[in-house]
MDAnalysis code that builds the backbone (N, CA, C; Angstrom):
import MDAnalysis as mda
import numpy as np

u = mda.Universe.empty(144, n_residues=48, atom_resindex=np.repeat(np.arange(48), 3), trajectory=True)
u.add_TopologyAttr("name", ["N", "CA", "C"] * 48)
u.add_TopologyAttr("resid", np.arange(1, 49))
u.add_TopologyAttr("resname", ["UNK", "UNK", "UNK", "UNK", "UNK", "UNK", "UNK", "UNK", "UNK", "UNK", "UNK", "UNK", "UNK", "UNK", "UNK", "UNK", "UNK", "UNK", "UNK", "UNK", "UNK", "UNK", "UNK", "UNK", "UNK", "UNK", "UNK", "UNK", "UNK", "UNK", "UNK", "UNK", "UNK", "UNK", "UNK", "UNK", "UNK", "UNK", "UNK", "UNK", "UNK", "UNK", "UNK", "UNK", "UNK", "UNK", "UNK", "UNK"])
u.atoms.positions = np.array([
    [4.501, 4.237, 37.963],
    [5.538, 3.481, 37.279],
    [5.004, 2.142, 36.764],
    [4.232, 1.329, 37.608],
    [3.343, 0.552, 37.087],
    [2.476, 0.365, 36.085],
    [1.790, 1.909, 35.130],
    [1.456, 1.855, 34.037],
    [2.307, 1.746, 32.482],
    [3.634, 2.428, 33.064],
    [4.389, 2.735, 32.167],
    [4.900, 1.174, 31.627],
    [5.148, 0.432, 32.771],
    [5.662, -0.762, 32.286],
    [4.497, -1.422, 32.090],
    [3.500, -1.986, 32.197],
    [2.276, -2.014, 31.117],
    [2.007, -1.659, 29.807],
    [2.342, -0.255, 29.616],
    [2.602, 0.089, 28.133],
    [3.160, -0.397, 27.868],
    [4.527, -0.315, 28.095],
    [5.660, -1.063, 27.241],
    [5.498, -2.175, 27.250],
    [5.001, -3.275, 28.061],
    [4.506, -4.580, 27.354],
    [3.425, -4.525, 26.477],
    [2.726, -3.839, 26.428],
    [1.664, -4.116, 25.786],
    [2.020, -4.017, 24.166],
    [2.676, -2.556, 24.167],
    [3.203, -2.424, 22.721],
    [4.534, -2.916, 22.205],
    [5.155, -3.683, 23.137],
    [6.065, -4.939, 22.699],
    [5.140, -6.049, 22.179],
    [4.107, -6.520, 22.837],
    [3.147, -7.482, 22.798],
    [2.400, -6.820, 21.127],
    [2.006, -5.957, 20.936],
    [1.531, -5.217, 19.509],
    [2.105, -5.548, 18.389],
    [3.266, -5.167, 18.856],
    [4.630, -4.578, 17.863],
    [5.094, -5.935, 16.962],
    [4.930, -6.737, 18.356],
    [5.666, -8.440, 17.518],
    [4.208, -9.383, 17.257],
    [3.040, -8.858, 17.338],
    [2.165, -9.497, 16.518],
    [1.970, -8.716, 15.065],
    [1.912, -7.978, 15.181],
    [2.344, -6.786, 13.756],
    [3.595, -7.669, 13.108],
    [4.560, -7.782, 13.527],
    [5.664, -8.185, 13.127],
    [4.938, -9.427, 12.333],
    [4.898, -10.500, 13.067],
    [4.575, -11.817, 12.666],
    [3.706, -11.582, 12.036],
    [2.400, -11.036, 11.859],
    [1.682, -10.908, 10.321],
    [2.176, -10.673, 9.349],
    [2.804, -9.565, 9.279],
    [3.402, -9.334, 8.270],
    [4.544, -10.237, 7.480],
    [5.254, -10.768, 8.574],
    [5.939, -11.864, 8.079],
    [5.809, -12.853, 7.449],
    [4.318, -13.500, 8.011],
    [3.322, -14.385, 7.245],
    [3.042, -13.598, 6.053],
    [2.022, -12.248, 5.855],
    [2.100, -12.367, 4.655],
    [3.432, -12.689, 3.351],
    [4.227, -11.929, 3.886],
    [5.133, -12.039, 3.012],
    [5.842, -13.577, 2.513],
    [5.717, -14.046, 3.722],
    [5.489, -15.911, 3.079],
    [4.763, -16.119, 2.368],
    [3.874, -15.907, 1.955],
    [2.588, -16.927, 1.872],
    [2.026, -15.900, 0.623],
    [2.666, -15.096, -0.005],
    [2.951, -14.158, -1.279],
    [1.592, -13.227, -1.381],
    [1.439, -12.246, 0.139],
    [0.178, -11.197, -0.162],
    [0.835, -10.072, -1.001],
    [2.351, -9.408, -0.857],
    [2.712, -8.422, -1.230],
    [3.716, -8.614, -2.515],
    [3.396, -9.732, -3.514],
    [3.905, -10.046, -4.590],
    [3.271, -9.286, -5.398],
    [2.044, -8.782, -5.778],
    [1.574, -8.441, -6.884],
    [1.441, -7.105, -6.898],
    [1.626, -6.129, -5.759],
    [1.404, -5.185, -5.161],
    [0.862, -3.624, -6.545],
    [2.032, -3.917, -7.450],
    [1.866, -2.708, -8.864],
    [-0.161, -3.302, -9.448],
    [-0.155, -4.365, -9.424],
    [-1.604, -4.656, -10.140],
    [-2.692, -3.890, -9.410],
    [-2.545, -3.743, -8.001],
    [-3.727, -3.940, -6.999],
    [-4.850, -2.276, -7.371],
    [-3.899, -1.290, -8.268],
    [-3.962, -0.110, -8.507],
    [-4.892, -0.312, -9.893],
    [-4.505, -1.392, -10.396],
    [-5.602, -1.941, -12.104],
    [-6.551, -2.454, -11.903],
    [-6.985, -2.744, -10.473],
    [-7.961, -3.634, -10.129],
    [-9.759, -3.100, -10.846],
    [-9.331, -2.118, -10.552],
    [-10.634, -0.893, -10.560],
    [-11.359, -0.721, -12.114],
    [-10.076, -0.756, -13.020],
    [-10.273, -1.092, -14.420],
    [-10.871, -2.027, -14.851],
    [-10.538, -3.660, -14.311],
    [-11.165, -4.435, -15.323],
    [-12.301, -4.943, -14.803],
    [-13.203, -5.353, -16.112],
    [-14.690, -5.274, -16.221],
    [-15.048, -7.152, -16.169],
    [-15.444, -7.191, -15.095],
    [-15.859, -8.516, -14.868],
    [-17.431, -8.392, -15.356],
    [-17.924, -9.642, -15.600],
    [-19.200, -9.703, -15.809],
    [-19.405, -11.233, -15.037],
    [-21.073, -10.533, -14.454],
    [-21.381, -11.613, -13.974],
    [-22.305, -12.884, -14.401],
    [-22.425, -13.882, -14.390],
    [-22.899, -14.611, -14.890],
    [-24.126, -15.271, -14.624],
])
């Protein structure tokens, strides 16, 4: 019984750092541009 409640903290402990990243990104505007990220591949940079 002692492992079980281990798991379950642990992946409470997971679950809400998952959470809070994601939350940050979405502050801080990672998943704003999301349709471009698929054009990326297309354009032709040159280097200098």
């Amino acid at each position: 019984m002692t492992s079980v409640w281990c798991l379950l903290i642990a992946g409470g402990t997971m679950g809400t750092i998952a959470l809070i990243g994601f939350l940050w990104g979405v502050k801080n505007g990672a998943f704003e541009n999301a349709e471009d990220a698929k054009y990326i591949v297309f354009r032709d940079e040159e280097d200098d």
